[in-house]
DORO-788665 format. One record per atom (N, C-alpha, C): residue in one letter; x, y, z. Coordinates in steps of 0.1 Angstrom, whole numbers, plus 5000, padded with zeros to 4 digits. Example, Ala and Ser with C-alpha at 12.3 -4.5 7.8 and 13.67 -1.06 7.14 Angstrom:
A513249435078 A512349555078 A513249675078 S512849785071 S513749895071 S512950005079 
END
This chain:
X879474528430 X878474448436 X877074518434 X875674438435 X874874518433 X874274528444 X873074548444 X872274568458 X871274408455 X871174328466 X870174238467 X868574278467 X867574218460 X866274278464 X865174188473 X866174068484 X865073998490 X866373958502 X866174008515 X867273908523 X867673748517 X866473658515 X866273528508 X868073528498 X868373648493 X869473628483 X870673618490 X870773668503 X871673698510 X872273568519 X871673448517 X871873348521 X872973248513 X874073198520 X875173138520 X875973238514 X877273168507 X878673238503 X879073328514 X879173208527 X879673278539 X881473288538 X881873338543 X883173398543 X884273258552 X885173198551 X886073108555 X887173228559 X887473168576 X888173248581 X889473178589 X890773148590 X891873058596 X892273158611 X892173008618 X892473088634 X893673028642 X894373118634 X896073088635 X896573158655 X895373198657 X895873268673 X895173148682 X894672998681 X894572908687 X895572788682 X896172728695 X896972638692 X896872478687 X896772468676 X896772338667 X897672228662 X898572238668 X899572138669 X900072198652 X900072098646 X901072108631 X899972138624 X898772138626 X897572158615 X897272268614 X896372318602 X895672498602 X894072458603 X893572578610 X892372518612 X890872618609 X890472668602 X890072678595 X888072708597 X887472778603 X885972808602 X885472878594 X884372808590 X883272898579 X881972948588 X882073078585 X881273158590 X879773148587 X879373058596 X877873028593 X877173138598 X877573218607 X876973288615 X876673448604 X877373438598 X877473538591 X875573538580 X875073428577 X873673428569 X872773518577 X871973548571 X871173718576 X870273658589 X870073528590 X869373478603 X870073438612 X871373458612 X872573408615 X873173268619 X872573178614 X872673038613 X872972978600 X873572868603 X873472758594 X871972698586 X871772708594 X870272658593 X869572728585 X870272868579 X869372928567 X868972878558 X870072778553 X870172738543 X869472628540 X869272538548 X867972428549 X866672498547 X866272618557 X864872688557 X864872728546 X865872768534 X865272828520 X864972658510 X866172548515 X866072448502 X864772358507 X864372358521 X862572278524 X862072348516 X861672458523 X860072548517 X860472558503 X861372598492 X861172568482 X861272438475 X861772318477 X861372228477 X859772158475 X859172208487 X857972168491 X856772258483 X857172428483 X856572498473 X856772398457 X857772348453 X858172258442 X857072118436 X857072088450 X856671958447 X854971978454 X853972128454 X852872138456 X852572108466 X853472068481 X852872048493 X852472138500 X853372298494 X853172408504 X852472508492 X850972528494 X850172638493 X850572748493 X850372858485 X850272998491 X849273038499 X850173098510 X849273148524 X849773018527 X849972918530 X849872738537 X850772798552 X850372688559 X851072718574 X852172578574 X853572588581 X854472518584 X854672478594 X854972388600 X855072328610 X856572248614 X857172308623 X858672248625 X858772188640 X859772068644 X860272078657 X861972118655 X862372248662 X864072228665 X864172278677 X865172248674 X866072298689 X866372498685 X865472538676 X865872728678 X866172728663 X867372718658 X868272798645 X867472728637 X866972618633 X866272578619 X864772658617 X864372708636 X863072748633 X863172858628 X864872948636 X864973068628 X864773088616 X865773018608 X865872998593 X864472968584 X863672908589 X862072878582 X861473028584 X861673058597 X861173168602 X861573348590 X862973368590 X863173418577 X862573378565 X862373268560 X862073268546 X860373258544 X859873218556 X858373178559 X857573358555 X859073448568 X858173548568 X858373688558 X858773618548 X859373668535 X857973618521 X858173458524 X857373458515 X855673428518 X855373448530 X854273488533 X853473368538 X854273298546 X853273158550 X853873198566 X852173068573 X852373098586 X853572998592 X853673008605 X854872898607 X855072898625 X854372758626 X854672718639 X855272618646 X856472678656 X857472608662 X857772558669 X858072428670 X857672318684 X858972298693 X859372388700 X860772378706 X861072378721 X862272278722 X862472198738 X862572318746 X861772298758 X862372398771 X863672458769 X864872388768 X866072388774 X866372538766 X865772568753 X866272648746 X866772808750 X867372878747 X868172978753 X866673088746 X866073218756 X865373308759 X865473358744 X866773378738 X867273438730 X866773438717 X866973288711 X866373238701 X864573238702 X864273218714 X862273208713 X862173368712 X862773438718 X862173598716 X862673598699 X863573568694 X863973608678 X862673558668 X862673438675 X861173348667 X860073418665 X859873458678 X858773548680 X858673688672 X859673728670 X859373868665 X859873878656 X859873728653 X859773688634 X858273688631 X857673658637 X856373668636 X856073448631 X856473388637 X856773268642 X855873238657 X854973118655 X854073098669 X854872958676 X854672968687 X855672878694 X854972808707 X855372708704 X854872568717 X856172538720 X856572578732 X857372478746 X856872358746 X857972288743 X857772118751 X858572108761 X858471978764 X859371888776 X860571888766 X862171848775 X863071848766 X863571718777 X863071658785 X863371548797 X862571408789 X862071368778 X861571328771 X862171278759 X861671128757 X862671038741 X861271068736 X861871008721 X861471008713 X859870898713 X858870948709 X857570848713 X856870848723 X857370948729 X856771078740 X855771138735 X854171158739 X853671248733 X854171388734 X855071448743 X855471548748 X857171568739 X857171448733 X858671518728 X858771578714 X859271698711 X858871768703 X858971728688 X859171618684 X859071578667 X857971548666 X857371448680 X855871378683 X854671508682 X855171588693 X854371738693 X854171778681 X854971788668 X854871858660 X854171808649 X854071708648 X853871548640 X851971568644 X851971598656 X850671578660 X849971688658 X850471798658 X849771908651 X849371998637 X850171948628 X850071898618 X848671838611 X848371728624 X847571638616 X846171688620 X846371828633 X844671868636 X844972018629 X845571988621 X845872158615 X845672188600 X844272228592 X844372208580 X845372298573 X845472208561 X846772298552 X847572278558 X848372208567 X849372228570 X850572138569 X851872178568 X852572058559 X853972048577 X854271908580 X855571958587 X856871908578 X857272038577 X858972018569 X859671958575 X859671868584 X860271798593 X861571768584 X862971848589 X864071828589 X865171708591 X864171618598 X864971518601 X865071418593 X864171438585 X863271328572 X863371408559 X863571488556 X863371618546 X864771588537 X864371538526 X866071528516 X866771678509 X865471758511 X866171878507 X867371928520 X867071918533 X868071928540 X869471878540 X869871798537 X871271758533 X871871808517 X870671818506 X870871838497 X871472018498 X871072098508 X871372198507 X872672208508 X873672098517 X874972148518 X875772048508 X875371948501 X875871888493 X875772018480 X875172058475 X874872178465 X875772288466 X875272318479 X875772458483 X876872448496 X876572458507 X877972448516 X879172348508 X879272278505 X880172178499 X881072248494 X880672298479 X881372338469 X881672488472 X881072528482 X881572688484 X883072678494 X882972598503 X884272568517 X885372468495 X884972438494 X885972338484 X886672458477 X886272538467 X886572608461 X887472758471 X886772768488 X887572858496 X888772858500 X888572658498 X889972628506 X890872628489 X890772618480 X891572568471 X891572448468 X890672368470 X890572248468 X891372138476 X891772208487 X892672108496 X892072088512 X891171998514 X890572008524 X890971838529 X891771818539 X891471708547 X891071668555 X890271748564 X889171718574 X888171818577 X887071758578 X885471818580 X885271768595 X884971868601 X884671848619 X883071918612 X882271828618 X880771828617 X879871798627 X878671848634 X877871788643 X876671718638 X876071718643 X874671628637 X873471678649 X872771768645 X871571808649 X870271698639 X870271748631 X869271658625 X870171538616 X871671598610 X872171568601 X872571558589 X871671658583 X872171768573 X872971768565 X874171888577 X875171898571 X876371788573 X876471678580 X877371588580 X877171488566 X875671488562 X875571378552 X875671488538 X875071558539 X875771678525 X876971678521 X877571738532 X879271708528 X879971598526 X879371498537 X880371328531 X879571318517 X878671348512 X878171318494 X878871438487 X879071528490 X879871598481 X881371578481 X881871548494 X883271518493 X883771388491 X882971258489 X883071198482 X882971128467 X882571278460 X882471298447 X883971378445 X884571468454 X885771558449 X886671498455 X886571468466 X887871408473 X887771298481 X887371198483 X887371088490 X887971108501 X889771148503 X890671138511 X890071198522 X889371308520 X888871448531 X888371308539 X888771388553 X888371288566 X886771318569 X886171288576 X884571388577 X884871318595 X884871408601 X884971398617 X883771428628 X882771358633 X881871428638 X882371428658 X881971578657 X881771628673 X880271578680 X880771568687 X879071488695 X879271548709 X878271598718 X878271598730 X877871508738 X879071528753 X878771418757 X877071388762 X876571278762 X875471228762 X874771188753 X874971218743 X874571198731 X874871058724 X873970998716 X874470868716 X875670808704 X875070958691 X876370948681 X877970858681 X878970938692 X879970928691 X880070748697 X879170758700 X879670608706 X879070458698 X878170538685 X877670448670 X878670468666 X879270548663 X880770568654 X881470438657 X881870448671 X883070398675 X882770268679 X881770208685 X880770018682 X880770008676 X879470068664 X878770038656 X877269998665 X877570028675 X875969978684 X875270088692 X874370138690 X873170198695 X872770188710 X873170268721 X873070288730 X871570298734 X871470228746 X870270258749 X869470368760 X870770388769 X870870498774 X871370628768 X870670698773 X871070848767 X871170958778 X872371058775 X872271128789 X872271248785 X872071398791 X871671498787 X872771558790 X872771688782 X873371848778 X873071898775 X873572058776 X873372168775 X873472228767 X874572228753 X874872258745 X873572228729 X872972358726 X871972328720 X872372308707 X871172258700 X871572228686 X871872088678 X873172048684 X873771938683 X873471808694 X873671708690 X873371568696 X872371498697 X871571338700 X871271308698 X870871188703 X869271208704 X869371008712 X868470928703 X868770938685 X868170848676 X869070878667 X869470818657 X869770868641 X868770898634 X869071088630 X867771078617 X868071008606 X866570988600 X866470888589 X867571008578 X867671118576 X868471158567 X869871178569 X870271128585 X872071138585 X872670968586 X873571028575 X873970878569 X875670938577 X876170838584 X877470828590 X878570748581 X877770688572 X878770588568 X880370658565 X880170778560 X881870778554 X882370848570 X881570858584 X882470928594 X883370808604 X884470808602 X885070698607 X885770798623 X885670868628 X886470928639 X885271018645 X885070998659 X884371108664 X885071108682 X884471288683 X885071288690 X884071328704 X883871298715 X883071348724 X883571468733 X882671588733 X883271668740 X881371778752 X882271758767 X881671758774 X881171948777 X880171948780 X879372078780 X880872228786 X881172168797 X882272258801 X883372298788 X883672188785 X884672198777 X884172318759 X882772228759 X882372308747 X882372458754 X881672498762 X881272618769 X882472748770 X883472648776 X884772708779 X885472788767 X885172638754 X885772698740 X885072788734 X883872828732 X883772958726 X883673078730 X884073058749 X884273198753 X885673248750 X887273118748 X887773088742 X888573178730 X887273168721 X887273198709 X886473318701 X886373398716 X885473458714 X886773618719 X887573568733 X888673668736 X889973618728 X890373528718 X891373508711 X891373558702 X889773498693 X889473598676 X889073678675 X887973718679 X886973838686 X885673748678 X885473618679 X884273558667 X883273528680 X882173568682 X880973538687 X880373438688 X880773328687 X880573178684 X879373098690 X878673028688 X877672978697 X877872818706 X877272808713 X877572708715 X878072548708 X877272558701 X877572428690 X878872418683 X879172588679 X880272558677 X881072558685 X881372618699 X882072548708 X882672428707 X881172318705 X881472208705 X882272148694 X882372198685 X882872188672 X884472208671 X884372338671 X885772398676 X886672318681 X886072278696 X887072178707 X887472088700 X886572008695 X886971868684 X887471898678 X887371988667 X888772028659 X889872028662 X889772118676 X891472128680 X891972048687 X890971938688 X891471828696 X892071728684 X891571758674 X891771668664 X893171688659 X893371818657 X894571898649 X895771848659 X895171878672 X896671848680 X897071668683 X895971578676 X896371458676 X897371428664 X897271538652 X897971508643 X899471458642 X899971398633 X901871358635 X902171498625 X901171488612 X901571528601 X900771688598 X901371788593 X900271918593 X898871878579 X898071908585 X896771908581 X895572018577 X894972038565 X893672158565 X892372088574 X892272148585 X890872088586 X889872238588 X888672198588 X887372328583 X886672248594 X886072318602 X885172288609 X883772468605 X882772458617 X881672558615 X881672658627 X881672828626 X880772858634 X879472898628 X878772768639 X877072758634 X876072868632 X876072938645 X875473078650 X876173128659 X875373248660 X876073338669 X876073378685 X876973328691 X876973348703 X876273498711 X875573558702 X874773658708 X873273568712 X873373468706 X871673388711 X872373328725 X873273348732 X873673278742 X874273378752 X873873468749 X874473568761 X873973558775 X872973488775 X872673488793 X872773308795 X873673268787 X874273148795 X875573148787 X875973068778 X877973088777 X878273208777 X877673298783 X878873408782 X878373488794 X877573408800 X876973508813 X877773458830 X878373458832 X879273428843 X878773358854 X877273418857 X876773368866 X876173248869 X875673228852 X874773108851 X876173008845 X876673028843 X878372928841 X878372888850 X878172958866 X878872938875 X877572828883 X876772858880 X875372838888 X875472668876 X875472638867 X875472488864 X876772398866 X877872468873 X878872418873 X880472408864 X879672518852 X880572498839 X882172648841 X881972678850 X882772768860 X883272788870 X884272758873 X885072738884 X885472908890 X885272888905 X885173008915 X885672958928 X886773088932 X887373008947 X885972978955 X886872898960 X885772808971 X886872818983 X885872828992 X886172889007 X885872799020 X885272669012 X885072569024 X883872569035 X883072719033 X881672719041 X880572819031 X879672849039 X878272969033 X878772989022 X879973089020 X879973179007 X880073068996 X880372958991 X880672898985 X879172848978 X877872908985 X876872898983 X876072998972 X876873088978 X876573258973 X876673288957 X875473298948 X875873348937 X876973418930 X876373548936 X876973668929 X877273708942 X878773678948 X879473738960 X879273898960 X879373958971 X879474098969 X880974178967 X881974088973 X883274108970 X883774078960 X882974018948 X883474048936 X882674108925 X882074218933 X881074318926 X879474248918 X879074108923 X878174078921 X876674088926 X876874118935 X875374148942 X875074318939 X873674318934 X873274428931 X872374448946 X872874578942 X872774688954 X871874778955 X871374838968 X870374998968 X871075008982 X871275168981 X871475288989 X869675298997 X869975369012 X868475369015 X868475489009 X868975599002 X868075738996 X868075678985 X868175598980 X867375518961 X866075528962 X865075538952 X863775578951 X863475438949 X862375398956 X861475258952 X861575248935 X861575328924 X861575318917 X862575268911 X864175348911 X865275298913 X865275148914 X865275108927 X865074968935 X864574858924 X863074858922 X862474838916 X863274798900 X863374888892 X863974938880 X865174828882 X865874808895 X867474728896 X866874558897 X865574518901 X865274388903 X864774338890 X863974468885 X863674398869 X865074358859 X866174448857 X866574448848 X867874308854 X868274288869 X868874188870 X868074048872 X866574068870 X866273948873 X865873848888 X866273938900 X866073918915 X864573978918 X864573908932 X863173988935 X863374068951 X864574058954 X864774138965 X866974198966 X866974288971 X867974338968 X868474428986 X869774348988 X870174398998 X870274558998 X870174659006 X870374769011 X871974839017 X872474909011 X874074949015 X874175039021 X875075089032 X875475179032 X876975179040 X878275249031 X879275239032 X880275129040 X879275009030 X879774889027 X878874769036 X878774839045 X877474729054 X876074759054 X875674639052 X874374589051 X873374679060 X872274749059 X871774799068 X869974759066 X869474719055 X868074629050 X868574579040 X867474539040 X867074459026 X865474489019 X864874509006 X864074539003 X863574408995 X862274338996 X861874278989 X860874318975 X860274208969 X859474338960 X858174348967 X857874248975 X856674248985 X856674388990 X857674408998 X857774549001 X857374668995 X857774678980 X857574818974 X856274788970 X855774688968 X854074668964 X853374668981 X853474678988 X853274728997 X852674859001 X853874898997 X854575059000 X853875148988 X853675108974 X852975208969 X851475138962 X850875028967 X849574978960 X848875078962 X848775188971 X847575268973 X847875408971 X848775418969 X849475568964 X850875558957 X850975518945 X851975518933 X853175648933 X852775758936 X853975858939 X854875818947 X854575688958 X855575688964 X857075568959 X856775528948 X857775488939 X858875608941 X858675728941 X859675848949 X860175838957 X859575788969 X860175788980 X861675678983 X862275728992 X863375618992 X863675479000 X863975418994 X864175278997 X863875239013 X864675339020 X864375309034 X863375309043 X861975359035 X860675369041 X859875209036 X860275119030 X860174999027 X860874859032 X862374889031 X863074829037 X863474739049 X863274609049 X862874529065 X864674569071 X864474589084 X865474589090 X865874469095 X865174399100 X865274309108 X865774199101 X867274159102 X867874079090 X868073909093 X867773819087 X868173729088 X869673709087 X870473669093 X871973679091 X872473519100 X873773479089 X874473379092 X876073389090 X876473359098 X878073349097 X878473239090 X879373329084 X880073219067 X880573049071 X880673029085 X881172959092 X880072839097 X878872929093 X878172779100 X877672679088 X876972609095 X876472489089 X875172489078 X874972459071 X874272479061 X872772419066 X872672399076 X871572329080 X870772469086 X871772559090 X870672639095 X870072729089 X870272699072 X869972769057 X868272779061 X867472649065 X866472629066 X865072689069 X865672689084 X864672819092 X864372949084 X865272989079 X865273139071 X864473069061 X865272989052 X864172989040 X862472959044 X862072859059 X860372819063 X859972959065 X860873049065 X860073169072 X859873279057 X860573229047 X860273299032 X861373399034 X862173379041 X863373519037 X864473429032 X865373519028 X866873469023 X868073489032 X869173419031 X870473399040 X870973539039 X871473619047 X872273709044 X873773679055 X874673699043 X875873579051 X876873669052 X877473699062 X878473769070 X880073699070 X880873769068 X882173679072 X883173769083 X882773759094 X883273829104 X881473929102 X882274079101 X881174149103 X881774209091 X881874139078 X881974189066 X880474139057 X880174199050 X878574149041 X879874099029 X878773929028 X879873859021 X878373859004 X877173829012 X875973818999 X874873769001 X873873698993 X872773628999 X872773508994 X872173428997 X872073238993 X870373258996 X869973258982 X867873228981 X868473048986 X866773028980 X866472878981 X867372798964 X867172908955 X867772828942 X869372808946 X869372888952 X871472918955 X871872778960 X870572738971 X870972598977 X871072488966 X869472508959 X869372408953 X870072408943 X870872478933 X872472518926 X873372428932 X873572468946 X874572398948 X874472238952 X873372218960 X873372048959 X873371988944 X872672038940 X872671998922 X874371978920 X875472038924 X876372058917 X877671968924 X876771958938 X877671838947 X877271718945 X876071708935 X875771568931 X876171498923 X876471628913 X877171578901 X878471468898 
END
């Protein structure tokens, strides 16, 4: 092997891996490691075949600025090859998107506009509109829009196609595919209907999405409902995903996706991201419908490291519903991060304000109950340590207990959720007892988590 001289070269001839330690009925089932491209997406491979393309056909200047809307991994991918070959590149991507991916953007050296992600299409706020519109007050500037872009499908007709063909041996009977823009579902049905017709082409849809249910009509939903699962799904057909050769799809619900790549994550040791969750599931939902044994290939897309503080963060699993936790029938059942199952972060009153401090930033709270040998003795807010040291900063030294309110709001696990109230008019938090055991705290979000989750 030699040595590459641009990451740019390091893109596709990802590795096909069979995951014989999940159960598939009579079929083998089979992922290509998309995660494995130096940006760690699929989506690499579109960000190299647009911009050259468009470098091709003189729409993109040297020095020229780019303009995208995605859901994260396509902006990643532009974002490698943008900041390789020396153009600017700005990214128009929904709220919902995971921390993970906008910090990666970013320090790609990638500029980024949040939109609304509660928004259809013809929204000035919804991000294809957003991006479409910037563009046009932006000289030089071209949007590669993905969704419309024929180099994007062409990438995996070219390239993903005949790399999974030639991995498998030329024996591939089913393609489990999603459809973000659509890409890679209409690439592969044009390449596998040049080598193999027979190959099934199967698309995974999440539920809400309107896909799976065009498959299976033929008619266009006019409601559309939301999820979590980024990347994948849809409440229009792009003009570049052609369905025609997908005769089977299969709908699979955020839990279900969520569940399967953590899944797949303690079975194989594969880092999977959400999307392919979604993918995955349908696969194996597909394999275990089989009579007869079957190859089918499905994707992992990216890497479940862009999803660490939600599919694989326990709390926030637990906080949207996509995780099941004994339930007790009263208060605690409110409670985030119980203290009896080592969730609630803690300070000792000899902890230094700094300490304290140092524990709210890194878990993300702004106040942190006070311990001592097991019961509750304050609570420190951050109000408190800005308090405590605005006019003299050494006392970041001092310990917790010269800040710490004593005087506790407390409710027994037993009462009624109505008296959650008073505490919260008065700006403190529940601190909930079960007997005269410290069970944790319930903020205002904790409530509003859980009505959210009883509505559902």
């Amino acid at each position: 092997m030699t040595a590459a001289h641009n990451v740019i070269e390091l893109i596709g001839n990802t590795p096909i891996i069979e995951l014989p330690q999940i159960d598939t009925g009579p079929c083998r089932l089979f992922v290509k490691l998309e995660n494995q491209n130096p940006g760690g997406s699929i989506k690499d491979r579109i960000g190299l075949s647009m911009i050259e393309a468009a470098e091709r056909d003189g729409r993109l200047k040297p020095g020229g600025t780019i303009v995208e809307a995605t859901a994260g991994n396509t902006g990643l991918g532009l974002a490698l090859v943008a900041s390789q070959k020396g153009y600017r590149l700005i990214i128009v991507i929904p709220d919902k998107m995971s921390q993970e991916k906008i910090f990666n953007l970013k320090a790609m050296g990638a500029e980024i506009l949040l939109t609304r992600s509660d928004v259809g299409k013809g929204h000035p706020d919804y991000y294809q509109d957003k991006a479409a519109a910037i563009v046009k007050d932006t000289p030089g500037a071209i949007y590669i829009n993905q969704f419309e872009n024929p180099a994007n499908p062409l990438a995996h007709e070219t390239g993903t196609g005949p790399e999974i063909w030639a991995q498998m041996g030329h024996d591939v009977d089913a393609m489990v595919c999603g459809v973000g823009s659509g890409g890679t579902i209409t690439g592969l049905s044009r390449f596998f209907e040049k080598v193999n017709p027979d190959t099934e082409m199967v698309l995974a849809d999440p539920k809400g999405s309107i896909l799976a249910d065009y498959i299976d009509t033929g008619e266009l939903k006019t409601e559309v409902g939301s999820w979590l699962v980024e990347g994948i799904g849809e409440d229009f057909i792009p003009p570049i995903c052609d369905l025609s050769r997908v005769k089977r799809a299969i709908t699979v619900d955020d839990a279900e996706s969520f569940q399967t790549a953590r899944e797949v994550l303690e079975k194989t040791g594969i880092l999977a991201g959400t999307s392919s969750g979604t993918l995955i599931a349908a696969a194996i939902r597909y394999c275990r419908e089989q009579t007869e044994p079957k190859r089918v290939v499905t994707f992992v897309c990216d890497s479940g490291n862009k999803y660490l503080s939600k599919a694989f963060n326990d709390y926030w699993m637990f906080d949207q519903g996509l995780l099941k936790r004994k339930t007790y029938g009263d208060l605690r059942d409110l409670i985030s991060r119980p203290f009896e199952e080592g969730g609630t972060v803690t300070a000792r009153p000899s902890d230094t304000l700094m300490t304290v401090y140092s524990r709210m930033k890194l878990n993300d709270v702004s106040q942190l109950p006070v311990m001592e040998d097991d019961q509750i003795v304050g609570i420190v807010h951050e109000s408190d340590i800005l308090l405590s040291v605005y006019e003299d900063q050494e006392k970041f030294g001092e310990p917790a207990s010269i800040a710490m309110s004593k005087g506790l709001e407390t409710v027994d696990a037993s009462a009624n959720i109505q008296e959650l109230m008073p505490i919260f008019d008065h700006g403190h938090v529940a601190i909930v007892k079960n007997g005269d055991r410290f069970s944790g705290l319930i903020t205002r979000i904790d409530l509003l988590n859980y009505l959210r989750r009883s509505a559902a």
